[in-house]
LUMBATI-439342 format. One record per residue (C-alpha): residue in one letter; z, x, y negated. Coordinates in steps of 0.1 Angstrom, whole numbers, padded with zeros to 4 digits, always signed. Example, Ala and Ser with C-alpha at 12.3 -4.5 7.8 and 13.67 -1.06 7.14 Angstrom:
BEGIN
A+0078+0123+0045/S+0071+0137+0011/
END
This chain:
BEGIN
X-0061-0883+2637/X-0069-0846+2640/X-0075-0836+2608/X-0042-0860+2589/X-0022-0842+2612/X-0028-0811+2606/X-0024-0813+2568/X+0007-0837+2573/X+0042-0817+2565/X+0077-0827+2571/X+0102-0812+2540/X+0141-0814+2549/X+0168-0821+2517/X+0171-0794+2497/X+0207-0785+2498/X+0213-0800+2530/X+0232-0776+2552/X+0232-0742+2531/X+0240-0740+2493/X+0213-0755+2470/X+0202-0715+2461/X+0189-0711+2493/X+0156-0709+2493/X+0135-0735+2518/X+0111-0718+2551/X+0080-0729+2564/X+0078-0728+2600/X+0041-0733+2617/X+0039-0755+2644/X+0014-0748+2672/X+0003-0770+2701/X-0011-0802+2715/X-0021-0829+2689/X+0009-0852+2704/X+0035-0824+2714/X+0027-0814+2679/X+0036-0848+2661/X+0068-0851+2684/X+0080-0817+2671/X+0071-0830+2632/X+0091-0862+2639/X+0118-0843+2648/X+0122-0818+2621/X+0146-0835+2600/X+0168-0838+2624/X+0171-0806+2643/X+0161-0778+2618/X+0195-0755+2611/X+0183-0746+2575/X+0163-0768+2550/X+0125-0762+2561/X+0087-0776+2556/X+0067-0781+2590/X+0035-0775+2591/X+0013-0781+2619/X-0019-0763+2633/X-0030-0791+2665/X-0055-0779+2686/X-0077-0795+2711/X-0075-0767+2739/X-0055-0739+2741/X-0079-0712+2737/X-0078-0724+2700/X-0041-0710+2696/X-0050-0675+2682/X-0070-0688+2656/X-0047-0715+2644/X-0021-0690+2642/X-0045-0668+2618/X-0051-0698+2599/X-0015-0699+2585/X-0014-0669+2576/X+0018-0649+2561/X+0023-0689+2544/X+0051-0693+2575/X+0084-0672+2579/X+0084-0682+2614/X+0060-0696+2642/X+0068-0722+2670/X+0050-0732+2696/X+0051-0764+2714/X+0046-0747+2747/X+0046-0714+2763/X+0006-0712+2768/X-0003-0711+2733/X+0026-0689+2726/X+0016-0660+2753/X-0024-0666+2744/X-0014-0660+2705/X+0006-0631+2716/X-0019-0610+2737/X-0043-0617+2708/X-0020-0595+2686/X-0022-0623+2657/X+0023-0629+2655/X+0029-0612+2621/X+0064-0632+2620/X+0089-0646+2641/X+0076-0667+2670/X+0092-0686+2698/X+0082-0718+2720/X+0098-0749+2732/X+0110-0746+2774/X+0089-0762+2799/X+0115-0753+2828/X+0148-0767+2835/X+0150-0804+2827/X+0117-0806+2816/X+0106-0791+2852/X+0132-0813+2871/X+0118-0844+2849/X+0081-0838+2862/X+0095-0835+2897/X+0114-0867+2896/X+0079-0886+2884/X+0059-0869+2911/X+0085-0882+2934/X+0070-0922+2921/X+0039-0913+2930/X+0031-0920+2964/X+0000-0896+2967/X+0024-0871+2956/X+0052-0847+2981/X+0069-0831+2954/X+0080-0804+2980/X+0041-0796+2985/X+0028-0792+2951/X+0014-0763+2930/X+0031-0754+2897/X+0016-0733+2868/X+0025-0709+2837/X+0066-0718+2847/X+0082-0685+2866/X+0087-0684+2906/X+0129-0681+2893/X+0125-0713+2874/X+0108-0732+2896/X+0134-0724+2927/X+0162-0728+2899/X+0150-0771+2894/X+0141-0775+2932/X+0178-0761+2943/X+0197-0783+2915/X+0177-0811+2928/X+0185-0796+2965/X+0146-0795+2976/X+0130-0768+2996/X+0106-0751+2976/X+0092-0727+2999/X+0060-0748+3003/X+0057-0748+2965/X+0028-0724+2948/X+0030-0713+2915/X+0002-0693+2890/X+0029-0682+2861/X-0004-0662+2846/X-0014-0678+2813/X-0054-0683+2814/X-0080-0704+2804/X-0082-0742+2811/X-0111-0739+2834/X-0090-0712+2854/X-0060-0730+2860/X-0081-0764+2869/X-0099-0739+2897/X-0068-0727+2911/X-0054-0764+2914/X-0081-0773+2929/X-0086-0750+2953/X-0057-0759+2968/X-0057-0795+2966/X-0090-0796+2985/X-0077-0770+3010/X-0051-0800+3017/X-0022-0772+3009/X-0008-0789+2987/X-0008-0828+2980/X+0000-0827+2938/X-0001-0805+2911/X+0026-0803+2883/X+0009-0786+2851/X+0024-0771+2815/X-0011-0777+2805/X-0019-0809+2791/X-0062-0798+2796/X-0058-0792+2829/X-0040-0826+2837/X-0070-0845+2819/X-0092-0827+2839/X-0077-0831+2875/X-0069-0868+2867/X-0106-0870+2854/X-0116-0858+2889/X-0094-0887+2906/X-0067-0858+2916/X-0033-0863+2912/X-0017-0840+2878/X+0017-0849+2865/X+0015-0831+2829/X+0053-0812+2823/X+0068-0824+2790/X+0093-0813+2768/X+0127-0832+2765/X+0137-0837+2732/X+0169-0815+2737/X+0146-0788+2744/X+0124-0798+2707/X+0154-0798+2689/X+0165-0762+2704/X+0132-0746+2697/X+0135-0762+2665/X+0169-0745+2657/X+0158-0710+2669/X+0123-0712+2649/X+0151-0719+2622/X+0168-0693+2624/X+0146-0668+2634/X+0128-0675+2599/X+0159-0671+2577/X+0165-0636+2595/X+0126-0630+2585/X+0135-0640+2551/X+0164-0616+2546/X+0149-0588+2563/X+0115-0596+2536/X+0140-0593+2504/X+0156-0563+2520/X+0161-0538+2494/X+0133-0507+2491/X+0128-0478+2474/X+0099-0459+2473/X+0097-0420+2462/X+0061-0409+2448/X+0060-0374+2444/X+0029-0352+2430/X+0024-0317+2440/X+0001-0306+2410/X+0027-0318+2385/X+0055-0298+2407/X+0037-0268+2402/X+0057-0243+2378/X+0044-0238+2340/X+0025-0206+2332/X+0026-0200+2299/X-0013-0195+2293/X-0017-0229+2305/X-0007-0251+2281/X+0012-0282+2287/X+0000-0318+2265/X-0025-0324+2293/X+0006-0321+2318/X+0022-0346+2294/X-0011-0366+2293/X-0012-0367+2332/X+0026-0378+2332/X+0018-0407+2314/X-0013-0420+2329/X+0002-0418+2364/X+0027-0440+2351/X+0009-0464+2339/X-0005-0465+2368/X+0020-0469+2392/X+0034-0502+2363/X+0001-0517+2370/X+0005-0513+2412/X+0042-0525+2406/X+0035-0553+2386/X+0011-0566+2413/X+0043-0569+2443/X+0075-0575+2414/X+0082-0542+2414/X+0099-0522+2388/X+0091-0486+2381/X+0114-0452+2368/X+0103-0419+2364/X+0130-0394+2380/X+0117-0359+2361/X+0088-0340+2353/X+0066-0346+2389/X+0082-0379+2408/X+0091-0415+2402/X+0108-0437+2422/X+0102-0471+2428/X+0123-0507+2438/X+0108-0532+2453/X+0114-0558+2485/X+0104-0549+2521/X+0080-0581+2522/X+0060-0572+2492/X+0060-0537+2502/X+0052-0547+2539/X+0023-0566+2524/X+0009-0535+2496/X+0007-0509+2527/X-0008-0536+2559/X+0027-0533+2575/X+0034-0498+2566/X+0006-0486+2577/X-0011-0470+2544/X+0003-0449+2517/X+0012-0475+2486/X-0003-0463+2455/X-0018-0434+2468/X-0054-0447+2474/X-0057-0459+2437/X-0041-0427+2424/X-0065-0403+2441/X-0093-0423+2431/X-0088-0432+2397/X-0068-0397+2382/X-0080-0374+2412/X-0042-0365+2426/X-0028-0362+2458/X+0006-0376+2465/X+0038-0370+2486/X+0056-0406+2497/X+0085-0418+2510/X+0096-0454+2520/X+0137-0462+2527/X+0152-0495+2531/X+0191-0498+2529/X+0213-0523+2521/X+0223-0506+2489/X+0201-0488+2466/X+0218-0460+2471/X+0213-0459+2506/X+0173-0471+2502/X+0171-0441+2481/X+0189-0416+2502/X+0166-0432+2535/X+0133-0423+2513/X+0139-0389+2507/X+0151-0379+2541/X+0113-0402+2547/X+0098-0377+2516/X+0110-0346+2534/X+0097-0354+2563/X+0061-0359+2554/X+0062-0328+2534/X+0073-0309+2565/X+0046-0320+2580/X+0062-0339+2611/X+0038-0363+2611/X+0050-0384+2643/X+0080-0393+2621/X+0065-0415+2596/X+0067-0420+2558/X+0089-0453+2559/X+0123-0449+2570/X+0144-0486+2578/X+0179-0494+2567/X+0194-0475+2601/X+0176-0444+2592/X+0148-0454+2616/X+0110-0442+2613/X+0089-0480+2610/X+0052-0464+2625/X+0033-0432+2623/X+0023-0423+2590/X-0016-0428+2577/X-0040-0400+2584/X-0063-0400+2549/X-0098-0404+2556/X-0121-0380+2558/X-0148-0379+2530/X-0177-0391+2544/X-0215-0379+2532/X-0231-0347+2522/X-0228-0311+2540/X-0196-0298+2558/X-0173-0285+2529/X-0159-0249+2522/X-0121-0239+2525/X-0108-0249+2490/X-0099-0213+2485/X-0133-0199+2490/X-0146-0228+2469/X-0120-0212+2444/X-0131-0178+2446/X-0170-0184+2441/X-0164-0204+2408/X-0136-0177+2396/X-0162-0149+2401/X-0188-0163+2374/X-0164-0178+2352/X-0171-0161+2319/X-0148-0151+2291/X-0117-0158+2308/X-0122-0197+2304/X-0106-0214+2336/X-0117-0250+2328/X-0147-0266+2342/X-0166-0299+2349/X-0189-0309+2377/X-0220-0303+2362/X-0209-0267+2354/X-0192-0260+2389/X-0225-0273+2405/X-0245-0245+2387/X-0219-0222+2396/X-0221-0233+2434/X-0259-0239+2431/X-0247-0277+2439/X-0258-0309+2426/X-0229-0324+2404/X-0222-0351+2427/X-0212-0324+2454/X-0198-0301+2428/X-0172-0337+2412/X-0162-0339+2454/X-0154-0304+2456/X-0133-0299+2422/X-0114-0334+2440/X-0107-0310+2473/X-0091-0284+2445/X-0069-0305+2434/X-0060-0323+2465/X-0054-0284+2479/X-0034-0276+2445/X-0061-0254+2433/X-0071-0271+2404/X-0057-0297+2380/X-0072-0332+2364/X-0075-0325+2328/X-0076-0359+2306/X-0107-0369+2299/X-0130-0354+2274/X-0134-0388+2251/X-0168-0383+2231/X-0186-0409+2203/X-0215-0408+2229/X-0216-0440+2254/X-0210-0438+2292/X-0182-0419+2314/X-0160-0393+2295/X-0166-0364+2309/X-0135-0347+2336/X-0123-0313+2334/X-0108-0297+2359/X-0087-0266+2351/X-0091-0238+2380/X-0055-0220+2390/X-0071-0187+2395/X-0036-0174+2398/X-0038-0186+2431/X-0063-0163+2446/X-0039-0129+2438/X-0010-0147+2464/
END
């Protein structure tokens, strides 16, 4: 039964309730193998939006984090057919979308009572409760106009084997006579030790009304994920002004392999890419795909692939907006930041003009012996350079530097990342293997 339900989904009409353009959710459904099925059987029904269920049943709660990975970003929303798996799934930091839980308290507390009241070893007014809050609990026992001073609760979420010892404890201390549980383990266990446990079950109003929130919650998700973004890619080295020894096709050259480039990396999240002027291009795109290029906006898009593949450094910024104007106008007040270097303010910027996380600190270069200050890297190569010839490789730099040429390749890299040096276009030869890279040294740089 395990296994057939968690591959079974439930799909509503298309069309039924919002225009036939809307496009369906998928909301994951968490719990119990049979509080599982009775939220599938009722998705038709109570789902606000046309949706497809898909359930992740566990056998014990502990299990909830990893269900919750298994669905991966598949779901728009999460809902969970009780608050334990809910709180565990929280705390292990897995809820990438929308999440919420079916209620335990209110009638589904005050239907629990009532049965414990048919069970003669049972005083419902001596009983322990657990995960439900002290408020709730008092809440059911004054609508039903019990005392509940003589009732203990453990609203702490924990393992099975935890709560079952804190029942029990009590039980055999003869504090309590019952125990009233939100966690269908414990119940099997405490009943399995001839113990009285009335397990607390959701009422089907309270399905239906998780059902509807995990509804909506998704189609917010949904909007926020096609949110219009623009992203601003800036590069130093190509900002630099002109001089007019240096002459300009491998500029030109550069130009055009960073924009293939960036086509490629758009192509891969639907984005579409225009080149502004000379030394930026800006970028459209939606916040999920973005979201998903950068782990959460977390990592500079495009600027790992850039840096290793044409050796440039680059200035970002990320704006949402619900215009492209405004997207734009958030990214480069997000641009300007980051080249001011207020680092606590973040590269992306969200449709109110708010910063989404820190920006990335860049790795630092792991391997080989602590490296000079670009500058005096600079100066030691510009002081055997013959002939006035500015443009090297690494093989050359690293009998300059007395370096090997693997050293020699990572410091010409630090030039350019320090806009002391620029990526000329590879040196194409009839001879097999790697072209060899020239790097072109701005001595000018030294005089300032």
């Amino acid at each position: 039964m395990g296994r057939t339900l968690v591959e079974r989904t439930e799909e509503t009409p298309r069309g039924s309730r919002l225009s036939a353009g809307t496009p369906d959710l998928t909301i994951g459904v968490v719990g119990s193998h049979d509080l599982v099925e009775r939220v599938m059987l009722m998705g038709h029904a109570a789902a606000p939006v046309p949706c497809r269920l898909v359930a992740a049943a566990y056998r014990d709660e502990q299990e909830a984090a990893d269900k919750v990975t298994r669905l991966g970003p598949g779901v728009d929303a999460c809902l969970f057919a009780s608050p334990v798996p809910f709180e565990l799934a929280r705390r292990a930091g897995v809820l990438t979308v929308p999440a919420t839980h079916v209620q335990l308290g209110g009638a589904a507390l005050v239907s629990a009572i009532a049965r414990a009241m048919l069970d003669d070893r049972i005083d419902p007014r001596r009983v322990s409760i657990d995960v439900l809050s002290r408020s709730e609990i008092d809440e059911a026992y004054s609508d039903l106009n019990l005392p509940s001073g003589d009732v203990h609760s453990r609203d702490e979420p924990g393992a099975t084997g935890t709560i079952t010892a804190f029942h029990e404890r009590l039980l055999r201390q003869g504090v309590t006579t019952g125990v009233l549980t939100c966690v269908q383990g414990v119940a099997d266990r405490l009943s399995a030790a001839g113990m009285p446990a009335i397990p607390i079950r959701p009422t089907s109003a309270a399905i239906r009304s998780a059902l509807h929130t995990a509804g909506l919650l998704g189609a917010r998700h949904r909007l926020e994920e096609s949110q219009l973004t623009v992203i601003l890619v800036e590069v130093p080295t190509l900002r630099e002004p002109v001089r007019r020894a240096s002459p300009r096709y491998w500029r030109d050259e550069l130009r055009l392999s960073l924009h293939r480039l960036l086509v490629q990396e758009a192509n891969r999240i639907n984005a579409s890419v225009w080149p502004i002027d000379d030394h930026s291009y800006l970028v459209v795109a939606t916040k999920g795909s973005i979201a998903a290029a950068t782990d959460g906006f977390r990592v500079l898009p495009f600027a790992a692939r850039i840096r290793e593949e044409l050796g440039l450094a680059v200035e970002v910024g990320v704006g949402m907006g619900r215009t492209t104007h405004d997207a734009e106008t958030h990214a480069r007040g997000a641009l300007t930041r980051s080249q001011g270097g207020k680092q606590a303010q973040g590269f992306a910027v969200d449709r109110e003009g708010r910063a989404l996380v820190p920006p990335p600190r860049m790795p630092p270069q792991s391997g080989g012996p602590a490296k000079p200050r670009g500058v005096e890297v600079l100066a030691r190569l510009a002081a055997k350079l013959e002939g006035g010839d500015t443009v090297v490789d690494a093989e050359g730099a690293g009998r300059m530097l007395g370096v090997t040429p693997r050293t020699a390749r990572r410091l010409l890299r630090t030039l350019v990342d320090e806009g002391l040096a620029w990526p000329l276009p590879p040196n194409r030869t009839p001879q097999p293997g790697r072209p060899r890279q020239l790097y072109r040294l701005i001595v000018e740089k030294l005089s300032r």
